[in-house]
N, C-alpha and C positions, 0 to 999 in steps of 0.2 A: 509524539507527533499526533495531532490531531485537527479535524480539521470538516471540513464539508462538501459536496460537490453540487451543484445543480445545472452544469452542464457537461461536455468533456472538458478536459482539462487532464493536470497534474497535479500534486501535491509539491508544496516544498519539500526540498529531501531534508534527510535526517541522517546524520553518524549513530550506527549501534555496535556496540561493541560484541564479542561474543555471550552467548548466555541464553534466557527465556524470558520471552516479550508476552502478556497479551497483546492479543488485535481481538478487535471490534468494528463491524460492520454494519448499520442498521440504516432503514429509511428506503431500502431501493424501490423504487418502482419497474424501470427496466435501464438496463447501462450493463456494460460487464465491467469489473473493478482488478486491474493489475497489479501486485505488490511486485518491484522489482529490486534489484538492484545490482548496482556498477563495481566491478571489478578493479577497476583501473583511473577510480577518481570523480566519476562521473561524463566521461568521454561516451561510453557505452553504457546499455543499461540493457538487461537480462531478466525477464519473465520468470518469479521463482511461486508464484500461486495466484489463480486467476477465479473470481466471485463471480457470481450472478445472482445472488439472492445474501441475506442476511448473514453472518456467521460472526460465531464466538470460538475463540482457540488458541492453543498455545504456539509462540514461532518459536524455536531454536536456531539462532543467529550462531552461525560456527566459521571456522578458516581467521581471517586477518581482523588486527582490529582494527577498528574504524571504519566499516564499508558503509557506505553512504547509502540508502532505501529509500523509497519514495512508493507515492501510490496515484495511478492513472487510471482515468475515465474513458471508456469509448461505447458507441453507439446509446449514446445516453437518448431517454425519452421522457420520462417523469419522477416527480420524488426528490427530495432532498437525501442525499448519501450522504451518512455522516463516517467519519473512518477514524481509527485510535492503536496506535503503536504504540507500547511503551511496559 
């Protein structure tokens, strides 16, 4: 999954199976960036790491397979946020 943000918003979501993702963060200028994901389909969606600045890291996707992830923008100000799961 990857993708860009230049105001709030959301990301498409994405099916990850269990296992180790990088993510990639660059570009912020000011925003805080959500990686979430849903339980139960995508009905709900659940806060599992929250950005404010740049980052490089490993995720460890664990429990069911297939949970669906996504990634949100809020109080966005400047910058193109670029973001990368995979």
């Amino acid at each position: 999954m990857n993708g860009s943000f230049s105001s709030n918003g959301i990301s498409p979501e994405q099916i990850f199976s269990p296992g180790e993702y990088n993510l990639s963060l660059s570009g912020f200028g000011t925003g805080t960036v959500s990686l979430e994901r849903s339980l139960d389909g995508g009905s709900n969606w659940v806060q599992i790491e929250i950005f404010t600045e740049n980052a490089e890291k490993i995720l460890t996707v664990g429990g069911q397979n297939g949970l669906p992830h996504r990634f949100r923008i809020t109080g966005y100000g400047s910058g193109t946020i670029r973001y990368f799961l995979g």
